[in-house]
C-alpha positions as CSV (number, residue, x, y, z in Angstrom):
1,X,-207.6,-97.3,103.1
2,X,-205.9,-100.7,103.6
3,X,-201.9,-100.9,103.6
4,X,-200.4,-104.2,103.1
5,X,-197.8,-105.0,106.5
6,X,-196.9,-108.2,104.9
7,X,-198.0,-110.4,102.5
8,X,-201.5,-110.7,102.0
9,X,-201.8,-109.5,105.2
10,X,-203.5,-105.6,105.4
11,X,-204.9,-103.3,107.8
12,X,-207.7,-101.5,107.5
13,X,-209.4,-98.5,110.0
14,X,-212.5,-99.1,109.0
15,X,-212.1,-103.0,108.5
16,X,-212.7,-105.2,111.6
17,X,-211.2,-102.5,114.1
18,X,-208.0,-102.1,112.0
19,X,-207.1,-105.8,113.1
20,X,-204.5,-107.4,110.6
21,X,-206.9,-109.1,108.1
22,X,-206.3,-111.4,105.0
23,X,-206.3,-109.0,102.2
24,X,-209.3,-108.5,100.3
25,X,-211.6,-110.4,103.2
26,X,-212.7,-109.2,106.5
27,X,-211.1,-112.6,107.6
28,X,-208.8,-112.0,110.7
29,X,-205.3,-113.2,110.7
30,X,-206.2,-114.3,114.6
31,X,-209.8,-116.0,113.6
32,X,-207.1,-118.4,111.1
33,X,-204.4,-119.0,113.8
34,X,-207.1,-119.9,116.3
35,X,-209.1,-122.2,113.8
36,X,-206.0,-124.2,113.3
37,X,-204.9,-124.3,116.8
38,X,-208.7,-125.5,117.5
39,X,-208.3,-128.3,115.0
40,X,-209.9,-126.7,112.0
41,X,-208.4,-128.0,108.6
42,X,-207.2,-125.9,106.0
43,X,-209.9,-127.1,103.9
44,X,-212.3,-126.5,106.4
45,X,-211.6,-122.9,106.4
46,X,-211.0,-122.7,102.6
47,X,-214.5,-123.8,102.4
48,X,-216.1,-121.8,105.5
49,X,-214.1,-118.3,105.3
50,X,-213.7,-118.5,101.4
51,X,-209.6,-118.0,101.3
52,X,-207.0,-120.2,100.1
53,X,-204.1,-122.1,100.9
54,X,-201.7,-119.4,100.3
55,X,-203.8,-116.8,102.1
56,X,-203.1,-119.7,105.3
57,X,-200.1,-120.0,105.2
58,X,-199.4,-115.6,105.0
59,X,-201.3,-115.9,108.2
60,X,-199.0,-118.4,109.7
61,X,-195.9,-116.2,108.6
62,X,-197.4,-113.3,110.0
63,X,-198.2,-114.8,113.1
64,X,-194.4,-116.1,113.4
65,X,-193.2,-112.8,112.2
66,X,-195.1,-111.4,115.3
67,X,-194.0,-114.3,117.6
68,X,-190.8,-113.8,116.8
69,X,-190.6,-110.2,118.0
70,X,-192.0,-110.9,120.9
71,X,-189.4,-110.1,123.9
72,X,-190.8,-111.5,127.3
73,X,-189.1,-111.1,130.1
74,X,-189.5,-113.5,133.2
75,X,-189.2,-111.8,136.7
76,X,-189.3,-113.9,140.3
């Protein structure tokens, strides 16, 4: 059963290892963020993973959502 943690970002068990998908694909939210980082345009994975703009740019949220929770601490 997939349960939405943002939007049009779900989770699934039995979908990709219960990564954080873009809903209704089996499209990783970390297959998207690397693309870009790679280079990959957003019509280049519109075309190649079949999602849209919108679904993009919920996987860049996400991934800043994420970021920004992050606490790192530095030690010497």
């Amino acid at each position: 059963m997939a349960v939405e943690i943002a939007p049009r970002i779900t989770v699934d068990p039995t979908v990709c290892f219960g990564k954080p998908v873009i809903q209704g694909t089996r499209v990783p939210v970390a297959l998207v963020i690397g693309k870009l980082a790679g280079g990959m345009s957003h019509q280049e994975l519109i075309s190649e993973y079949e999602i849209t703009e919108d679904d993009i740019r919920a996987a860049l949220s996400y991934a800043a959502s994420i970021v920004s929770a992050e606490e790192v601490r530095a030690t010497t």
